[in-house]
C-alpha positions, 0 to 999 in steps of 0.5 A: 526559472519560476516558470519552468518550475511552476509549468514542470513541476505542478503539472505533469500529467503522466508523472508518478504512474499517473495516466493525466489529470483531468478524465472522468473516473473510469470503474473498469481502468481503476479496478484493473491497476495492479496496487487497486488488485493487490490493495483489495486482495490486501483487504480481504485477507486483512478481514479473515485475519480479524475475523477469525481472531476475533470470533475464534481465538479466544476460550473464555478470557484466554487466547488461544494462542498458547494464553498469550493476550497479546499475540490475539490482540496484536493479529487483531490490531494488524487486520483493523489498521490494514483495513483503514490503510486499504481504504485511505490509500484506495480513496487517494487511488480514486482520486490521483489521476485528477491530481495536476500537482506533482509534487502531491503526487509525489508525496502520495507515492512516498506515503504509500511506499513508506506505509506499504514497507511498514506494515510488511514489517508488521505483518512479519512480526505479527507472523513470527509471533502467531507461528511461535506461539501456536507450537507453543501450545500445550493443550491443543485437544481442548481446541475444537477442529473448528477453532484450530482450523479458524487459528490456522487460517489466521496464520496462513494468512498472515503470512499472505499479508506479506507477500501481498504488501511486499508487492505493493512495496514494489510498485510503489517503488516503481511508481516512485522511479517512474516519477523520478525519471519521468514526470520531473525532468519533463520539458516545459508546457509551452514553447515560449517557456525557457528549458533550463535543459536546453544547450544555450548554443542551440537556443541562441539565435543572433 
């Protein structure tokens, strides 16, 4: 049985939306995963989202979102924080198919799906806030049409930032249910290795 773990459960080379442990890092496969695409896509709005606050939603020291510090510092905090989360989980992207253990894997997935439904959450109530202080503003001629444009953006896309980590929610799920019933209840490595699995009538031989 500790060989079967062993041989089952550190080494399963398709498990958890892996393509095998052991390849040379290929720049055209990674860029074309579907978690790499969105992370990136993620990444982008992230930026614009910093951006645009920070350059453009202050007037002297007042946000422009209805005076409310807060909710420009919140829609700040929301574009750095995903950014760092991109990149933590792009790096572990760039190294997971070299990754033999299942079970690191394993928690790399759930950290992601965790990580993922977590800042869909935060992206929401970042979202809320910002829509809900922007028709709360009472002295929108003294914001430019460059201003409103830059606090629109930071508002559109916001709410892309959900749609975006919803969907990487998914295929982290996806990826999850694919180790689940894929990488974990793979036969044994090698043939002189018992399989637990196995109907002891079959194996028998007298």
């Amino acid at each position: 049985m500790s060989n079967f773990n062993e041989n089952n459960f550190s080494q399963a080379p398709g498990a958890y939306g892996s393509v095998g442990a052991g390849g040379q890092f290929d720049p055209a496969t990674f860029f074309k995963k579907p978690q790499v695409v969105v992370r990136l896509i993620s990444l982008l709005f992230a930026i614009i989202v910093a951006g645009c606050v920070g350059s453009q939603g202050w007037e002297a020291i007042d946000c422009k979102f209805n005076k409310s510090p807060s909710t420009c510092n919140f829609a700040v905090f929301m574009g750095t924080v995903t950014c760092i989360i991109i990149c933590v989980f792009l790096v572990f992207d760039v190294l997971f198919d070299n990754i033999s253990n299942v079970i690191k894997r394993k928690y790399i997935v759930i950290a992601d799906l965790i990580s993922s439904a977590l800042t869909t959450f935060l992206w929401l109530a970042c979202f809320s806030n910002l829509v809900d202080k922007w028709k709360n503003v009472t002295n929108l001629k003294k914001t430019s049409s460059e201003g409103e444009s830059a606090l629109q953006a930071t508002i559109a896309f916001s709410f892309f930032s959900i749609i975006t980590f919803g969907i990487l929610t998914g295929l982290a799920v996806k990826r999850y249910r694919e180790g689940v019933t894929g990488g974990d209840m793979q036969g044994p490595s090698d043939y002189n290795t018992p399989d637990p699995f196995a109907n002891p009538e079959e194996s028998f031989t007298p």
